[in-house]
MOPAC internal coordinates of N, CA, C and O (Angstrom, degrees):
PM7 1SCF
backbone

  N    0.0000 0     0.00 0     0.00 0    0    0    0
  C    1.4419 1     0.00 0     0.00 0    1    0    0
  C    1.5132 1   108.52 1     0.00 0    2    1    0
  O    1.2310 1   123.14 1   -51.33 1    3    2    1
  N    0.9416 1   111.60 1   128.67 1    3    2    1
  C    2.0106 1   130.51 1   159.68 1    5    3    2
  C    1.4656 1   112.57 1   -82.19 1    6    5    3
  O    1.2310 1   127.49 1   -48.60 1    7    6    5
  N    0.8203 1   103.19 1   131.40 1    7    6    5
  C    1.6640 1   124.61 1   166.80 1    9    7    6
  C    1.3445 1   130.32 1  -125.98 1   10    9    7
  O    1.2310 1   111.85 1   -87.82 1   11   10    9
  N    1.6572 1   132.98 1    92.18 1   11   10    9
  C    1.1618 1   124.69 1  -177.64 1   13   11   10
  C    1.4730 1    97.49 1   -88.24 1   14   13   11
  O    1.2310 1   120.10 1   -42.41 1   15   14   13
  N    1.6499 1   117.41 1   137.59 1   15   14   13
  C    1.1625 1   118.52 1   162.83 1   17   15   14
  C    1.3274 1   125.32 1  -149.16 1   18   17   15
  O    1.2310 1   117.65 1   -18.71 1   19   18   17
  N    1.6136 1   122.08 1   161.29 1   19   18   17
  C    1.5785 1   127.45 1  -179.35 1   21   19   18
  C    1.2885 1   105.42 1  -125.66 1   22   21   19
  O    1.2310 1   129.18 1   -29.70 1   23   22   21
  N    1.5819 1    99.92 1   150.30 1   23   22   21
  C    1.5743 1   113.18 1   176.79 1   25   23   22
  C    1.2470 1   104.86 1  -136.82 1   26   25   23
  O    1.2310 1   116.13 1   -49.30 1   27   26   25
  N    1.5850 1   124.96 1   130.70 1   27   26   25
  C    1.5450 1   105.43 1  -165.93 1   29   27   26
  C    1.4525 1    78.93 1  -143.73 1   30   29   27
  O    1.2310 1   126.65 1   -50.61 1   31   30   29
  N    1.4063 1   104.82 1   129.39 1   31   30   29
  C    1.3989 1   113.74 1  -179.74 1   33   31   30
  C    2.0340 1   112.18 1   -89.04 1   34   33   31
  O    1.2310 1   133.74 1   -60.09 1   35   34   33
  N    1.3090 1    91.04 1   119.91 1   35   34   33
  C    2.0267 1   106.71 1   177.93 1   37   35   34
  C    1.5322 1   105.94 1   -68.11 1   38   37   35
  O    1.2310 1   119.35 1   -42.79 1   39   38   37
  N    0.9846 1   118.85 1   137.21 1   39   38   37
  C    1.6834 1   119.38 1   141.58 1   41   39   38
  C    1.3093 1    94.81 1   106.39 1   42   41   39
  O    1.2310 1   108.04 1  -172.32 1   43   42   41
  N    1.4146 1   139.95 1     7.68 1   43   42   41
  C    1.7437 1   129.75 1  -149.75 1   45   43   42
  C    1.6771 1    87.93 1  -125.58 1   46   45   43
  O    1.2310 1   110.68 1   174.67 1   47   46   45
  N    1.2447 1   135.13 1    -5.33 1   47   46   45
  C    1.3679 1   129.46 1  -165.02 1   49   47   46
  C    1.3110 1   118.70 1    87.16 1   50   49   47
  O    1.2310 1   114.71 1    -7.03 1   51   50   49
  N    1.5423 1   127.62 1   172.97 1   51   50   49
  C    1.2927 1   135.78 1   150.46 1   53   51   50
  C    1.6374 1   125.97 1    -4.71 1   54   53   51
  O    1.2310 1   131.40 1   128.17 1   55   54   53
  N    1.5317 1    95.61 1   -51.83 1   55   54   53
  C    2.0998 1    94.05 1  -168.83 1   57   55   54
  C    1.4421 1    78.89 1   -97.97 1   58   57   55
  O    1.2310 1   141.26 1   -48.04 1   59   58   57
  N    1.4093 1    76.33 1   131.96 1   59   58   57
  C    1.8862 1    94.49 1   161.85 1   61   59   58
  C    1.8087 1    92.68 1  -124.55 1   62   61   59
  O    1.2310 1   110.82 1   171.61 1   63   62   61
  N    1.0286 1   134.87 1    -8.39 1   63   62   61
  C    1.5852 1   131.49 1  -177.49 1   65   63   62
  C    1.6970 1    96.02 1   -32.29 1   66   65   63
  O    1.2310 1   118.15 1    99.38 1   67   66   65
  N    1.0225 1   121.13 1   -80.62 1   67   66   65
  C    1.7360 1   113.23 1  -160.06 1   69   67   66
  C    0.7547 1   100.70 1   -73.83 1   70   69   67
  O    1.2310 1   101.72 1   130.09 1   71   70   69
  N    1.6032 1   150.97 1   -49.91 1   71   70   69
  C    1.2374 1   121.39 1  -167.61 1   73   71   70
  C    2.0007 1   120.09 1   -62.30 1   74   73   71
  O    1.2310 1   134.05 1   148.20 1   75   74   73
  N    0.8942 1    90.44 1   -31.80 1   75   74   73
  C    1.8508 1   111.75 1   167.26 1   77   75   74
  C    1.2104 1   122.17 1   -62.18 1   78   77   75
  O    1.2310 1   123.17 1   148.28 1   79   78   77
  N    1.8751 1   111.54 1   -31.72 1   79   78   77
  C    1.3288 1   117.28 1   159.26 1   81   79   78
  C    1.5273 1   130.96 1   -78.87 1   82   81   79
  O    1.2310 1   126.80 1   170.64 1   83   82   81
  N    1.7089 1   104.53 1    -9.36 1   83   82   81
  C    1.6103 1   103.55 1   157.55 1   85   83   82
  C    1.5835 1   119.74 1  -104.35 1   86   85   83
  O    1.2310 1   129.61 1  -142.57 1   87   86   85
  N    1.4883 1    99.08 1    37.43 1   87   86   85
  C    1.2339 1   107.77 1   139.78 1   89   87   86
  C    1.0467 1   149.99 1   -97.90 1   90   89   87
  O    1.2310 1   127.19 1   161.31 1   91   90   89
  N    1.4536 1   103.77 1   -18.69 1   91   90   89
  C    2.0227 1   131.13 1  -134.99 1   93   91   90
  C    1.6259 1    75.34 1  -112.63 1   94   93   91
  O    1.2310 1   121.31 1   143.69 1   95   94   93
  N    1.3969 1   115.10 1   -36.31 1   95   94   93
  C    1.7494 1   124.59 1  -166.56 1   97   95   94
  C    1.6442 1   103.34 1   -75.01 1   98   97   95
  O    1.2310 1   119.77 1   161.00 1   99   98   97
  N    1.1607 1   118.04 1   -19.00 1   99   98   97
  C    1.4656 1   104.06 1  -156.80 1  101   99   98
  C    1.7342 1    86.78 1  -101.42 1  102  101   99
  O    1.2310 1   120.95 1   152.36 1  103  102  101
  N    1.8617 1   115.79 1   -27.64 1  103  102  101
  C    1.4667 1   110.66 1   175.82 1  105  103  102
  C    1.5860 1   112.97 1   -52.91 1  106  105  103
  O    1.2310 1   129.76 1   120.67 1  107  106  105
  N    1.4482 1    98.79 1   -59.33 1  107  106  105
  C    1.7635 1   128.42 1  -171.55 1  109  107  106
  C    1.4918 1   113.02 1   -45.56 1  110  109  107
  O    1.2310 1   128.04 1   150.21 1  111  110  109
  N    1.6114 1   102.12 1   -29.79 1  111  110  109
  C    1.7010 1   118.95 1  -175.26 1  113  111  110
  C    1.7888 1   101.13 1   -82.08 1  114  113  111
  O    1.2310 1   120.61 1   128.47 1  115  114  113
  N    1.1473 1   116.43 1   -51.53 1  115  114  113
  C    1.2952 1   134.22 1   150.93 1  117  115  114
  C    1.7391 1   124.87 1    18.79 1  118  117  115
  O    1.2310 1   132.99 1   117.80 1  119  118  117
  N    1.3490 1    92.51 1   -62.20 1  119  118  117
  C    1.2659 1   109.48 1  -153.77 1  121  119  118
  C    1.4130 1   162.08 1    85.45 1  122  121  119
  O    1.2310 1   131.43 1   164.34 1  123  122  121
  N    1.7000 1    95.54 1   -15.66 1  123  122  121
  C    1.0630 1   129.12 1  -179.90 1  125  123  122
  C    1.4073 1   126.65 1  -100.81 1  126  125  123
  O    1.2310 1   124.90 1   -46.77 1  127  126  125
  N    1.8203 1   108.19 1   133.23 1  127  126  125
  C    1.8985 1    86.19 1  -166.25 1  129  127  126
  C    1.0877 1   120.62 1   -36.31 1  130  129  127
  O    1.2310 1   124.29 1    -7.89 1  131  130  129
  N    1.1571 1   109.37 1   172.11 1  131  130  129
  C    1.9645 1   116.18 1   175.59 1  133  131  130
  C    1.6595 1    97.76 1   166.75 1  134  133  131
  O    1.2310 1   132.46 1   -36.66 1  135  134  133
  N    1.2971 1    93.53 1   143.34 1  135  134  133
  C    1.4222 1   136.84 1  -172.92 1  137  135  134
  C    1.6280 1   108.50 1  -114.16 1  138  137  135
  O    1.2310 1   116.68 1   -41.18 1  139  138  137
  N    1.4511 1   123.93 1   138.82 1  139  138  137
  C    1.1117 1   115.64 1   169.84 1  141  139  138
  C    1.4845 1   114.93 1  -151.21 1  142  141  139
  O    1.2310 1   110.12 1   -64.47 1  143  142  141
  N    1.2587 1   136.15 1   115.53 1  143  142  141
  C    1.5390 1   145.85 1  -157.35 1  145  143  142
  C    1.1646 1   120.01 1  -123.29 1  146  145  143
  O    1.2310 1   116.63 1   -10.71 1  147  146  145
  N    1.4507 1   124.00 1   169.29 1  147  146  145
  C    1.8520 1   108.22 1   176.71 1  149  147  146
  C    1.4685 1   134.08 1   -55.59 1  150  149  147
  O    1.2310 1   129.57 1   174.32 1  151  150  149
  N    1.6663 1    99.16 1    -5.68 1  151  150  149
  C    1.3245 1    79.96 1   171.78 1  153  151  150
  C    2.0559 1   110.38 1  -144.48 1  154  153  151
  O    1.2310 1   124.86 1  -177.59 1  155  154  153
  N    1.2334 1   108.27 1     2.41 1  155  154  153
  C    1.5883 1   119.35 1   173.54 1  157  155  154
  C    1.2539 1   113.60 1  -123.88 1  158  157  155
  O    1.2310 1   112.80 1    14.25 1  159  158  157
  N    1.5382 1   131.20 1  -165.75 1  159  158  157
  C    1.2658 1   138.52 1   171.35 1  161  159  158
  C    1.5073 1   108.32 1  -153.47 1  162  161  159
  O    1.2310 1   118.64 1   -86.85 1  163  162  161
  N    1.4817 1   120.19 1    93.15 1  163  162  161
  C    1.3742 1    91.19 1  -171.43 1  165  163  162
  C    1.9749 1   111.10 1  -106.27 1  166  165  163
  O    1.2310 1   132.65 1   -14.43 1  167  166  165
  N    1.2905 1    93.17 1   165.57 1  167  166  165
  C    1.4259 1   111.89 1   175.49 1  169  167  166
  C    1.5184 1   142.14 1  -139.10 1  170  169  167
  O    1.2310 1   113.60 1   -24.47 1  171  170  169
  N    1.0450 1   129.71 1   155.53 1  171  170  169
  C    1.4599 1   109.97 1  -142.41 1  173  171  170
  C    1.8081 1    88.73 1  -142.98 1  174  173  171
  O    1.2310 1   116.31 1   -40.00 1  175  174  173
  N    1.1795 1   124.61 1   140.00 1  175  174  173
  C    1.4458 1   126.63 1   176.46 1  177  175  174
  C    1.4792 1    95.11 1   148.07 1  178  177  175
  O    1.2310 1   128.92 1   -18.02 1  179  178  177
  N    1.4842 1   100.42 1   161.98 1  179  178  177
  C    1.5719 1   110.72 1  -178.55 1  181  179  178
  C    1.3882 1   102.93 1   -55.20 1  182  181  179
  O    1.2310 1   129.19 1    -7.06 1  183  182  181
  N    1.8735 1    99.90 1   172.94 1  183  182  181
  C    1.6587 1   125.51 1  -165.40 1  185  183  182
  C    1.4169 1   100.19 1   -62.92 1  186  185  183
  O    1.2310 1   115.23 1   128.39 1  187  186  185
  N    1.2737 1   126.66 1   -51.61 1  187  186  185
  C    1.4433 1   106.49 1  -171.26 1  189  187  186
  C    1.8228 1   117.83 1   -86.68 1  190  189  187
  O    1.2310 1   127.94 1   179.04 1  191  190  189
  N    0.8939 1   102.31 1    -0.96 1  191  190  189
  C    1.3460 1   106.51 1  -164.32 1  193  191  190
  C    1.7478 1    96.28 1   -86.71 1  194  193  191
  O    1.2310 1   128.83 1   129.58 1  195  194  193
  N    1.6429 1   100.59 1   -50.42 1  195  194  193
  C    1.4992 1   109.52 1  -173.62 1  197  195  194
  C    1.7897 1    94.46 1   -49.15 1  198  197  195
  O    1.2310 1   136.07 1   115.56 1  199  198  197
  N    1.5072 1    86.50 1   -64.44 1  199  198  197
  C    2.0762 1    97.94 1  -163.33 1  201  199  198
  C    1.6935 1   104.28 1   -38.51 1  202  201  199
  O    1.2310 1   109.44 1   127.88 1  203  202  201
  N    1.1943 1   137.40 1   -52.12 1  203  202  201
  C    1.3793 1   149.65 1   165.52 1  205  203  202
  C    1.3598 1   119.06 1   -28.64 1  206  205  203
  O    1.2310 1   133.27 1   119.81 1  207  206  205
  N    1.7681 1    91.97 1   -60.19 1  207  206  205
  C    2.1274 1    91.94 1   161.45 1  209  207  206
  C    1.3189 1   112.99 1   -44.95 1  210  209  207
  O    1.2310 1   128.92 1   123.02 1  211  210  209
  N    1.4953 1   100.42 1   -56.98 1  211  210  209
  C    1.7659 1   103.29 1  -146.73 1  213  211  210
  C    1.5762 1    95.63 1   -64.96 1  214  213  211
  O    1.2310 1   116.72 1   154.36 1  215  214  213
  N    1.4288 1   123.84 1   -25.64 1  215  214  213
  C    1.1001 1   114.20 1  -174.59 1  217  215  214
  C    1.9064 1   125.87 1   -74.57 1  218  217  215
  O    1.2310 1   134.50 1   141.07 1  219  218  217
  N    1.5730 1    89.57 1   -38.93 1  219  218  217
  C    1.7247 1    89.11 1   168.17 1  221  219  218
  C    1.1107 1   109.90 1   -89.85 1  222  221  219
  O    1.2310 1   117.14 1  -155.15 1  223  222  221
  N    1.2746 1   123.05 1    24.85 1  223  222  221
  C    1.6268 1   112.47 1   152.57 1  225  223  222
  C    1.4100 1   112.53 1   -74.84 1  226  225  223
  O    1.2310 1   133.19 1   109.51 1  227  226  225
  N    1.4656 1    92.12 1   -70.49 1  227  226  225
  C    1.5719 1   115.08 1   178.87 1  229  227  226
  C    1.6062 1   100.52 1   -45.02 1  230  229  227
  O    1.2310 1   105.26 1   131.47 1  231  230  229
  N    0.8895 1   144.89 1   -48.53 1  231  230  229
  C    1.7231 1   141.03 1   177.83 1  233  231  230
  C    1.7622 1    98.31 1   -61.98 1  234  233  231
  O    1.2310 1   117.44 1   127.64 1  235  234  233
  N    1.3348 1   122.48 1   -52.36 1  235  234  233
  C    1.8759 1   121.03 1   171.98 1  237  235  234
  C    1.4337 1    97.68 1   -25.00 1  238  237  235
  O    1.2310 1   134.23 1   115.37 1  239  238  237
  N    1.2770 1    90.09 1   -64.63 1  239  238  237
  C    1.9440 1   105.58 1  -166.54 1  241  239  238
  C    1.7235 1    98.90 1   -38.67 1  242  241  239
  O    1.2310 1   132.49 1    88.04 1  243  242  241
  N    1.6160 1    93.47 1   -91.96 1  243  242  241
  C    1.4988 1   104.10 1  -160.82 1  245  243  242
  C    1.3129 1   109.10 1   -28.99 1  246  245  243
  O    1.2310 1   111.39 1   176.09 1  247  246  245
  N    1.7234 1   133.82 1    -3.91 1  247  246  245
  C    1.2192 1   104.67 1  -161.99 1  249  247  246
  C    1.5156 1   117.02 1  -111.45 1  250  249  247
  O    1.2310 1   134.45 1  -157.89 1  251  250  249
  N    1.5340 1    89.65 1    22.11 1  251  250  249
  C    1.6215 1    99.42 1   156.19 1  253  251  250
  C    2.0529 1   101.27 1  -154.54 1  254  253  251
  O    1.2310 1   125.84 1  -149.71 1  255  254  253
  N    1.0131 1   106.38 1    30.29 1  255  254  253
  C    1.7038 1   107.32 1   148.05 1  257  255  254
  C    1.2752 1   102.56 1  -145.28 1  258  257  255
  O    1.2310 1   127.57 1   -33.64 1  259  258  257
  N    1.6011 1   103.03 1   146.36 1  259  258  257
  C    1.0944 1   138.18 1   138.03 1  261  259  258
  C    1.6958 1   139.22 1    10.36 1  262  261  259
  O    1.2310 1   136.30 1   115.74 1  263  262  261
  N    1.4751 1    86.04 1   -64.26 1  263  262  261
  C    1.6977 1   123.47 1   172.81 1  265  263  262
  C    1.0769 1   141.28 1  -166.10 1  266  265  263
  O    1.2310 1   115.90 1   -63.53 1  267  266  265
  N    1.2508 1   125.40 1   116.47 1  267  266  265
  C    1.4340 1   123.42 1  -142.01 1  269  267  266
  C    1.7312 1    94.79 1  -114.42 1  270  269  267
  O    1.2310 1   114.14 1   -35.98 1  271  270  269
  N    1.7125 1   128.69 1   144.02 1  271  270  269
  C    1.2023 1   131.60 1   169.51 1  273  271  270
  C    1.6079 1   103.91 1  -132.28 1  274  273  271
  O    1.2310 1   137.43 1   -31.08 1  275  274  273
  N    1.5600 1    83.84 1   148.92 1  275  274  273
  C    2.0518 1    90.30 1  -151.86 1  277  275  274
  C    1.5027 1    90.63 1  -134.37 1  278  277  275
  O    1.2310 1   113.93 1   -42.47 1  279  278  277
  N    1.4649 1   129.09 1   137.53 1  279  278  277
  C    1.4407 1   140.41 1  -162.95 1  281  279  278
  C    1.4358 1    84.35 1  -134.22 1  282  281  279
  O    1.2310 1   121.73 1   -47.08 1  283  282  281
  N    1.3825 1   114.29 1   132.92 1  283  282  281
  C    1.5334 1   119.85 1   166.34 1  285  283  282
  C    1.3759 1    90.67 1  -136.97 1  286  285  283
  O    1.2310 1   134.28 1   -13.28 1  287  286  285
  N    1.5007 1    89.99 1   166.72 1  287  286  285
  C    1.6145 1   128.70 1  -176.53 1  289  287  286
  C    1.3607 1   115.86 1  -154.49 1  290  289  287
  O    1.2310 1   113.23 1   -71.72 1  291  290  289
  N    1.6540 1   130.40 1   108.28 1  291  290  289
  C    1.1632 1   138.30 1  -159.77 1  293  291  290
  C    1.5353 1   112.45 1  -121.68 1  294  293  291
  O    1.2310 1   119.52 1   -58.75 1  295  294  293
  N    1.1260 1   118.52 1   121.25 1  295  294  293
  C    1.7024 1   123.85 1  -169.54 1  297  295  294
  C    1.7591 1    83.40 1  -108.98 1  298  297  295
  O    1.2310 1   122.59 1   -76.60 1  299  298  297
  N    1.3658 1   112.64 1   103.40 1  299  298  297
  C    1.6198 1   110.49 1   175.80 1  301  299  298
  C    1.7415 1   116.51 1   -90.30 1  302  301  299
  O    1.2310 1   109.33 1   -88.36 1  303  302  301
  N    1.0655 1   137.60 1    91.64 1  303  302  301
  C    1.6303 1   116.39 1  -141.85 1  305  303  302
  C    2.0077 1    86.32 1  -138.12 1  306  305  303
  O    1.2310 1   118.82 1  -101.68 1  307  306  305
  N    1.3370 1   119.86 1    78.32 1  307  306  305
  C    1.7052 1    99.53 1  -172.03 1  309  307  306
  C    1.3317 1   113.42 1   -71.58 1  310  309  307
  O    1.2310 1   120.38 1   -25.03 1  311  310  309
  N    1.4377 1   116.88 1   154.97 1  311  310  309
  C    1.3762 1   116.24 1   179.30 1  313  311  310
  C    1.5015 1    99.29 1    97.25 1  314  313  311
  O    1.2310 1   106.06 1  -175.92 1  315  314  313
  N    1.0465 1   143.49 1     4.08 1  315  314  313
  C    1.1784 1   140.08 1  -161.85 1  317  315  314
  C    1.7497 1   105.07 1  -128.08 1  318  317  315
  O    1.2310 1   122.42 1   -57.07 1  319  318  317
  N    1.3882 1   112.96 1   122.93 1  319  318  317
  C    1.5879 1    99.15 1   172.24 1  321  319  318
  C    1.6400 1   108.24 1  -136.64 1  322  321  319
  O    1.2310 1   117.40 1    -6.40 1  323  322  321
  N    1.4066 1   122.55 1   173.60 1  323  322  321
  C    1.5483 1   102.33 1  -177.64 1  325  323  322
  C    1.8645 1   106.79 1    82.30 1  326  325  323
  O    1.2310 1   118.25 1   145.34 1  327  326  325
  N    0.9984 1   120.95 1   -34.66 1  327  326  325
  C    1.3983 1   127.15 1  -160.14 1  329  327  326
  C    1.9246 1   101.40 1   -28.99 1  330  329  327
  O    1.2310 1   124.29 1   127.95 1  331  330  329
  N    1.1837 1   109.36 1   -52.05 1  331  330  329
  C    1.5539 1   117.91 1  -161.67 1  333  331  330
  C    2.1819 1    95.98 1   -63.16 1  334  333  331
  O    1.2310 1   128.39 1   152.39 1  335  334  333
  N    0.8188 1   101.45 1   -27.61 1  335  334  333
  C    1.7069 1   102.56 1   178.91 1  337  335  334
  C    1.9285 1    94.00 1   -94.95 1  338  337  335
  O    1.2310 1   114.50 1   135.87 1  339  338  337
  N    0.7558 1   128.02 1   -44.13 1  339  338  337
  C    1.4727 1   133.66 1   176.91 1  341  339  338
  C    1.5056 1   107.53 1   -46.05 1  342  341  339
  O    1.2310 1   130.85 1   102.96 1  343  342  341
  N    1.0263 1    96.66 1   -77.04 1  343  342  341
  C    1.4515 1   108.24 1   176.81 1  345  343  342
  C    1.4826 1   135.61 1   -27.43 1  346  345  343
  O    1.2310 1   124.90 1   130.66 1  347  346  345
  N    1.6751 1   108.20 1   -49.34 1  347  346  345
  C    1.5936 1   147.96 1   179.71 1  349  347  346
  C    1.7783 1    89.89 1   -67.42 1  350  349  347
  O    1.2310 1   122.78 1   115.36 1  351  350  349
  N    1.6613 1   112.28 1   -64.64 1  351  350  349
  C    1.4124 1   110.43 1  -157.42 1  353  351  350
  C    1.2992 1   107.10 1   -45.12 1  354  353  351
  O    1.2310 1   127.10 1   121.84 1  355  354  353
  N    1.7837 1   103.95 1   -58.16 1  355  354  353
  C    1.4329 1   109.41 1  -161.94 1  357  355  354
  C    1.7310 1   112.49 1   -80.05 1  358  357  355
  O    1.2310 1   123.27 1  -163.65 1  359  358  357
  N    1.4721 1   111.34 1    16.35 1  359  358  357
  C    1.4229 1    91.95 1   161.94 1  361  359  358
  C    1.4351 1   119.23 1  -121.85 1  362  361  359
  O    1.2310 1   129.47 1   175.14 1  363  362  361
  N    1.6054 1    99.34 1    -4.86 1  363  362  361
  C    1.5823 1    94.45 1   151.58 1  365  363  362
  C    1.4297 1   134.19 1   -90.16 1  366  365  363
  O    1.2310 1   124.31 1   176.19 1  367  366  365
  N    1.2687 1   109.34 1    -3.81 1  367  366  365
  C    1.5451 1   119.91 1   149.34 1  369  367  366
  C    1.2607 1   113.02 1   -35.95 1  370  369  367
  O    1.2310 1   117.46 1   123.14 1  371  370  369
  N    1.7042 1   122.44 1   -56.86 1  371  370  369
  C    1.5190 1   123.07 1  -140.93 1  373  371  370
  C    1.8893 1    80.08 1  -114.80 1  374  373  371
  O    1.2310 1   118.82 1  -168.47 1  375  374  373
  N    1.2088 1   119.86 1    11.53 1  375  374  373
  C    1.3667 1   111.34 1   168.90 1  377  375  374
  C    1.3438 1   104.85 1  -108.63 1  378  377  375
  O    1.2310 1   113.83 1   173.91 1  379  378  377
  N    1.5048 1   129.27 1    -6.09 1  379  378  377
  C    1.4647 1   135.44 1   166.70 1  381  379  378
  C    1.6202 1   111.12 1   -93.44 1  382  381  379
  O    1.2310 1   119.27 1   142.53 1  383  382  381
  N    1.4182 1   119.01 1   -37.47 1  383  382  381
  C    1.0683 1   116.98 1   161.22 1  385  383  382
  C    1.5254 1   135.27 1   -29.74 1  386  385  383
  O    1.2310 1   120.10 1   180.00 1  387  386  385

């Protein structure tokens, strides 16, 4: 399973950089691939393991805002691993094509 997700911390002002970075830390600590860009974080590992990240991220957060809002995106595909490098290869294949 893939998981793209956001955590954007409410109530803290303008910089969200650190509080956003004890999110990206709790994926990265993780173990599990993960990707992280200007505007998602994605991660790849079984259902509970992923759901568990996304969740002590989102708890990292809250624990210096207020209110935290969390956007997920779930590619549920079992039997499937690698997907997040899979995915990339075969569409720059057909973008070299």
């Amino acid at each position: 399973m893939i998981i793209a997700f956001s955590v954007t911390p409410l109530g803290v002002g303008e910089a969200v950089a650190e509080p956003v970075a004890r999110a990206v830390r709790v994926v990265r600590d993780s173990g599990l691939p993960n990707r992280t860009d200007a505007m998602f974080t994605t991660v790849e590992g079984e259902w509970d393991e992923v759901m568990d990240v996304v969740k002590r991220a989102v708890e990292a957060v809250a624990e210096v805002a207020p209110r935290v809002s969390l956007v997920l995106k779930a590619d549920v595909r079992p039997g499937v691993s690698d997907a997040m490098t899979g995915k990339l290869e075969s569409l720059e294949r057909h973008l070299d094509a």
